[in-house]
C-alpha atoms as one frame of an Amber mdcrd trajectory, in Angstrom:
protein
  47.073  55.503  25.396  45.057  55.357  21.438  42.713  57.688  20.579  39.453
  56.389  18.764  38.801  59.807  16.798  40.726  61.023  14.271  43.393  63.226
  15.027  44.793  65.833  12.038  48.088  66.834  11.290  49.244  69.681   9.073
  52.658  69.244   7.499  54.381  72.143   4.422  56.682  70.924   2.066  60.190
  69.883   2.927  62.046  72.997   3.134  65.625  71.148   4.060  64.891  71.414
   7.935  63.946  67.879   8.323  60.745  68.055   9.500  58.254  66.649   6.929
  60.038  63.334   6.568  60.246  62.539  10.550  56.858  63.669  11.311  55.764
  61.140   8.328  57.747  58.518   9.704  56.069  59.439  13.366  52.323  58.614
  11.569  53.606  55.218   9.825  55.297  54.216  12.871  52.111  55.620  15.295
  49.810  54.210  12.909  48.239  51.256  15.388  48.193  53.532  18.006  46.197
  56.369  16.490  44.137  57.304  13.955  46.344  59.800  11.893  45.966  61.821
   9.105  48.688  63.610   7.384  47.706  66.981   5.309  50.347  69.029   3.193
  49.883  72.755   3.315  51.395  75.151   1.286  53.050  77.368   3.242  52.706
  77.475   7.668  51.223  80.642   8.052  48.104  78.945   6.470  48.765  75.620
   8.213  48.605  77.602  11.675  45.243  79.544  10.596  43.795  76.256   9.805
  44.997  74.807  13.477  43.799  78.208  15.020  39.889  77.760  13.162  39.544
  73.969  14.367  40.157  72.716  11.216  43.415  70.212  12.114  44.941  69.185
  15.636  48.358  69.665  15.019  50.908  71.408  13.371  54.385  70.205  12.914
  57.540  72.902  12.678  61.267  73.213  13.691  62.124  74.555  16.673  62.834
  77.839  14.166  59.797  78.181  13.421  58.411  77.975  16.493  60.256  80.671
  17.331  59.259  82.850  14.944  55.264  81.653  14.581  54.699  80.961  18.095
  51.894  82.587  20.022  49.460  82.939  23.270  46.836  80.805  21.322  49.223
  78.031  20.778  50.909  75.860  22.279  53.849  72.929  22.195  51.885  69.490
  22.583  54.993  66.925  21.559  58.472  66.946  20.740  59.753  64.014  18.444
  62.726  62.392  19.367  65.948  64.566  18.072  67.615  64.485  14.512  71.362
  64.442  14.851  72.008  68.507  14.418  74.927  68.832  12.794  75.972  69.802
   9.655  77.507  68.612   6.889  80.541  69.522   4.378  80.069  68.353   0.825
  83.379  67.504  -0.905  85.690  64.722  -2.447  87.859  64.669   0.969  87.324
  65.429   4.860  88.112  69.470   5.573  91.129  68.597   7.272  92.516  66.925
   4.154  91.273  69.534   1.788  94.052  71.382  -0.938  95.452  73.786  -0.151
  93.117  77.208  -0.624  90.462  74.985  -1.212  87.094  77.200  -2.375  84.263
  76.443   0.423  80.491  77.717  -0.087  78.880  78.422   3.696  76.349  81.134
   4.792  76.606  80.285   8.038  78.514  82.246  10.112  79.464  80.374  12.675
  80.680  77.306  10.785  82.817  79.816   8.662  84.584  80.872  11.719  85.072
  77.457  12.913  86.241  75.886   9.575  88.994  78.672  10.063  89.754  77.446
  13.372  90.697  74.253  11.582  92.484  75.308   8.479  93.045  78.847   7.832
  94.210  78.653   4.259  90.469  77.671   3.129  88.784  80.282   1.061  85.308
  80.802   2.546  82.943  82.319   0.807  78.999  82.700   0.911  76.719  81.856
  -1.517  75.683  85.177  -2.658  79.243  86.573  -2.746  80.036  83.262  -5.131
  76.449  84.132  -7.416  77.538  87.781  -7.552  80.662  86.478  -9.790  78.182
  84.880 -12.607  76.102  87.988 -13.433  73.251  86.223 -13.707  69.363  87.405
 -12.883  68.340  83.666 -12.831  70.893  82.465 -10.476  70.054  85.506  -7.740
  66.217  84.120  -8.029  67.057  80.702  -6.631  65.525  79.244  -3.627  67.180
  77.414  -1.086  66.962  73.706  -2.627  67.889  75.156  -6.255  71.099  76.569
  -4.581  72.173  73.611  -2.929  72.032  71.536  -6.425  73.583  74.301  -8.498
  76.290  74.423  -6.134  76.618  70.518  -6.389  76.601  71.045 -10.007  79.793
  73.369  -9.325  81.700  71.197  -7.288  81.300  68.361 -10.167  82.811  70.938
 -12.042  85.529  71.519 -10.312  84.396  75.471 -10.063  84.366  75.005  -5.925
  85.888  72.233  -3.766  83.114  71.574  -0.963  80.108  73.667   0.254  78.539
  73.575   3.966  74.493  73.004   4.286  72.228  70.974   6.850  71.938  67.406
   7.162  68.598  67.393   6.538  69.127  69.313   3.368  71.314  67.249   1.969
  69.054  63.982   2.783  66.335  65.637   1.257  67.966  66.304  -2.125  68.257
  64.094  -4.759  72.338  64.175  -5.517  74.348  61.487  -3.187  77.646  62.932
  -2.883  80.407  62.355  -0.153  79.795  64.313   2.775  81.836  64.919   5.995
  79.863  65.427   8.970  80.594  68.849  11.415  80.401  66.943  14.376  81.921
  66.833  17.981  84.323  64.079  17.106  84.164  62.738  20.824  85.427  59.265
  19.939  88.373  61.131  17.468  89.891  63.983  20.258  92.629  64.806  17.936
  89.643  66.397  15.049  88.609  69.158  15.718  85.014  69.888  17.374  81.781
  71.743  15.921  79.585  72.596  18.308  76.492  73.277  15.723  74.720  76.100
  15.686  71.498  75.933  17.841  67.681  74.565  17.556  68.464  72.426  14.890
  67.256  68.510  14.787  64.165  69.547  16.817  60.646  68.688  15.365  57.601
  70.299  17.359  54.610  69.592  17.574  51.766  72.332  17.912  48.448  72.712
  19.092  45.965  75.259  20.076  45.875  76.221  23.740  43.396  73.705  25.661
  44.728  70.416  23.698  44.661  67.305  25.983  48.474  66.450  25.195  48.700
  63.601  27.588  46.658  61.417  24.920  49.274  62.098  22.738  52.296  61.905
  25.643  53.642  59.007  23.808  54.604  60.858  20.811  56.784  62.852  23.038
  60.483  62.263  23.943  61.022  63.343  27.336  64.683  63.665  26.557  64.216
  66.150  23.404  61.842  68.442  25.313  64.213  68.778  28.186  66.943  69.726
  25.969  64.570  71.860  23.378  64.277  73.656  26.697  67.881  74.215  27.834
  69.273  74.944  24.165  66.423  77.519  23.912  66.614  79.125  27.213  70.503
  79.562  26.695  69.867  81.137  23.419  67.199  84.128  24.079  69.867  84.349
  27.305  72.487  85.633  25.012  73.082  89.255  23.390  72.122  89.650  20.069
  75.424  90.526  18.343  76.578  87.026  19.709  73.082  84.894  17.926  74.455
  84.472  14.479  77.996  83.382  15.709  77.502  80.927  18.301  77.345  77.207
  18.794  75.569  75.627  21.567  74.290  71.896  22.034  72.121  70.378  24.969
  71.997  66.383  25.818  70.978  63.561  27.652  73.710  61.162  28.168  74.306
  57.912  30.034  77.159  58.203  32.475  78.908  55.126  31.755  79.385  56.860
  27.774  80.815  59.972  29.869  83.194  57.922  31.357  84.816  56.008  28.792
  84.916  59.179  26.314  86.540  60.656  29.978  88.692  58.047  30.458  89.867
  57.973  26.799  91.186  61.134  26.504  92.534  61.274  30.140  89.841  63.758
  31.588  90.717  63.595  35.282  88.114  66.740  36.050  84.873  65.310  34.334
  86.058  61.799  35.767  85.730  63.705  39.504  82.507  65.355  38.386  80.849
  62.193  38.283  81.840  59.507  40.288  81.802  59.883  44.245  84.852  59.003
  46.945  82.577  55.660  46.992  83.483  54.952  43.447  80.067  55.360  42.766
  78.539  57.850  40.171  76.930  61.307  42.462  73.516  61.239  41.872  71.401
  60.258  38.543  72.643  57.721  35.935  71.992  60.439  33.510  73.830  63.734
  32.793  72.871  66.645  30.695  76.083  67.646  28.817  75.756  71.638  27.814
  78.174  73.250  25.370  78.537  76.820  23.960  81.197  78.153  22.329  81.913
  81.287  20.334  84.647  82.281  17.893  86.420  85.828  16.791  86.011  86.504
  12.761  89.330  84.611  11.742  88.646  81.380  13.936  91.911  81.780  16.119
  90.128  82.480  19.076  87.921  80.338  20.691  85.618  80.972  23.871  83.659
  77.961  25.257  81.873  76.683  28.084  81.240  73.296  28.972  79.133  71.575
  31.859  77.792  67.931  33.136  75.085  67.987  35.273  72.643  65.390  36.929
  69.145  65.290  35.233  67.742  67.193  38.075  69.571  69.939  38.008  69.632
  70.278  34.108  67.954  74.154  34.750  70.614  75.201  37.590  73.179  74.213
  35.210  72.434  76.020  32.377  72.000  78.862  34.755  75.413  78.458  35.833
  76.805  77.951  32.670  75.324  81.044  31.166  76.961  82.729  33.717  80.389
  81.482  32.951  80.102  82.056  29.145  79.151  85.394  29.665  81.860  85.900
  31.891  84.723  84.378  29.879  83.131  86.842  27.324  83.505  90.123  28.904
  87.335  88.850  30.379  88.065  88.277  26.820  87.192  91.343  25.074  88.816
  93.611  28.060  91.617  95.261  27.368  94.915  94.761  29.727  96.829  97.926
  31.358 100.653  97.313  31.832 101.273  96.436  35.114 103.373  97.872  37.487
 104.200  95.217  39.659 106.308  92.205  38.344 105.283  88.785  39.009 108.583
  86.436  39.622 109.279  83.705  37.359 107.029  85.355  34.536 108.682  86.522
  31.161 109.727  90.033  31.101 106.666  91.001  28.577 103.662  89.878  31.384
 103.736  93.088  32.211 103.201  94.895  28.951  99.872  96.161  28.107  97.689
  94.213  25.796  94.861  94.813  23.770  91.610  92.096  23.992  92.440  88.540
  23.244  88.942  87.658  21.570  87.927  90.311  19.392  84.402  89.231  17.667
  84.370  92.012  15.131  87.117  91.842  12.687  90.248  90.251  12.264  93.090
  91.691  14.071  93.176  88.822  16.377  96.815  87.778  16.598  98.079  84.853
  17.939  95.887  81.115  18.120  94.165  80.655  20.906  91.650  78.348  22.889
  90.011  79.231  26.482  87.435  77.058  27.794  85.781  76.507  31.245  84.108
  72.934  32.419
């Protein structure tokens, strides 16, 4: 449906999330449908008291900042189609093929963990713990952007081999250099997976309470709003000490793409998840695929839970799966009384007491390990 009057958005400057270049491409691409008009703030605090005095429609965010700005008086009009969320390593060579003790920049925590997951020679450090070695004033006073092209500058140098940032970050910057994307690696089994960390690829959408959204319902992807909804839900779900160190992703996806990804790496359970005694898929053509996973300090254990559900029961699943993750947590961080009873055809040692196989605080986790429910 167009609207004849004018209809104003307020945008900030790129700050790496993404956001100002898709909602841009939204008002090109929208351009015969409405009458848009695109207005850089400085900073969103001061776009959101303009939206809250009348004086613009919308507001565009990440889902981040909705979260943190979000209010009563406001509320979430549209939800442009999803950014691919992952992130991205910057270096000459994939991680896997890395050198050996290869120097990686990453501040995020949960990517650290999972990068040693996959090689546990690397030498991950954080940004600030890398600045702290140049005893420089200038370097500590660097925004987010600056870092990202001083550490580019580094790797050229040779001073670091690779350094971990956003997608959208890396677009937005001016530099080209090889990256390797953190993905899920569904159509490569054998890579190791990255669940990315949450909320990320989401561009919102904001307007004061009251707003008529359904003149503006074909700005919004019905898919993205469902999943904005599951991937937040299972997030304020969660404890705090597991938010900075957990991965989850939420999507829509065709069955017949479940089933050949199923049948490729000879997934007999998802296979029976989906298709009836008929042959025929159970339900809806379309599945909402949830994933969460966690990691101890060192990488070499991993806890994750993974469900496919029909559309319509997207909510119960995420229900479900919360349940399970949280469950597989506790399990995991119990410790195990010798037993007294011996279980025949089990090794002598079964019986021995153990301590907690997934230890999230510090790194006495012994051997490799990977538990996961579907």
């Amino acid at each position: 449906m167009s609207i004849e009057e004018r209809l104003t958005i307020l945008a900030t400057p790129s700050k790496g999330d993404g956001v100002r270049i898709h909602v841009e491409k939204m008002v090109e691409q929208k351009s015969k449908e409405f009458d848009l008009v695109l207005k850089q703030l400085p900073h969103l605090e001061t776009a959101i008291s303009e939206l809250k005095l009348g004086n613009a429609d919308l507001v565009a965010m990440s889902a981040w900042d909705w979260k943190e700005h979000g209010d009563d008086e406001l509320m979430i009009s549209a939800i442009l189609p999803r950014r691919e969320p992952t992130w991205v390593l910057v270096s000459e060579d994939k991680p896997e093929y890395l050198v050996s003790k290869a120097k990686i920049i990453c501040d995020n925590l949960l990517i650290v963990r999972q990068l040693a997951r996959l090689r546990d020679d690397l030498d991950i450090i954080s940004s600030a713990e890398f600045i702290s070695n140049f005893n420089d004033s200038k370097l500590d006073e660097m925004d987010d952007r600056d870092t990202i092209s001083w550490l580019e500058e580094c790797r050229q140098d040779d001073l670091i081999d690779g350094f971990v940032t956003t997608r959208s970050f890396h677009s937005s910057l001016k530099f080209k250099s090889r990256r390797h994307t953190l993905g899920l690696h569904r159509d490569h089994p054998e890579r190791t997976h990255f669940i990315p960390p949450p909320l990320h690829g989401f561009t919102i959408l904001v307007s004061r309470k009251g707003f008529p959204s359904k003149h503006i319902i074909s700005m919004n992807d019905d898919a993205a709003e469902i999943c904005h909804q599951l991937e937040s839900s299972l997030y304020e779900s969660l404890d705090d000490f597991l938010l900075p160190i957990v991965g989850i992703y939420v999507e829509q996806r065709k069955i017949g793409t479940i089933l050949r990804e199923a049948k490729r790496s000879k997934d007999d359970a998802t296979i029976d998840s989906v298709i009836g005694t008929n042959g025929k898929p159970i339900n809806s053509q379309i599945r909402m695929h949830m994933a969460i996973e966690t990691l101890s300090s060192n990488g070499k254990v991993t806890a994750m839970c993974e469900r496919i559900v029909p559309l319509e029961k997207g909510h119960m699943g995420m229900v479900n799966l919360l349940k399970e993750f949280n469950f597989l947590i506790e399990v995991m961080q119990k410790e195990h009384e010798e037993l007294n009873r011996v279980i025949h055809g089990m090794p002598e040692s079964y019986k021995d007491a153990r301590g907690a196989i997934l230890n999230l605080e510090n790194h006495s986790d012994s051997a490799p390990k990977d538990l996961e429910l579907s």
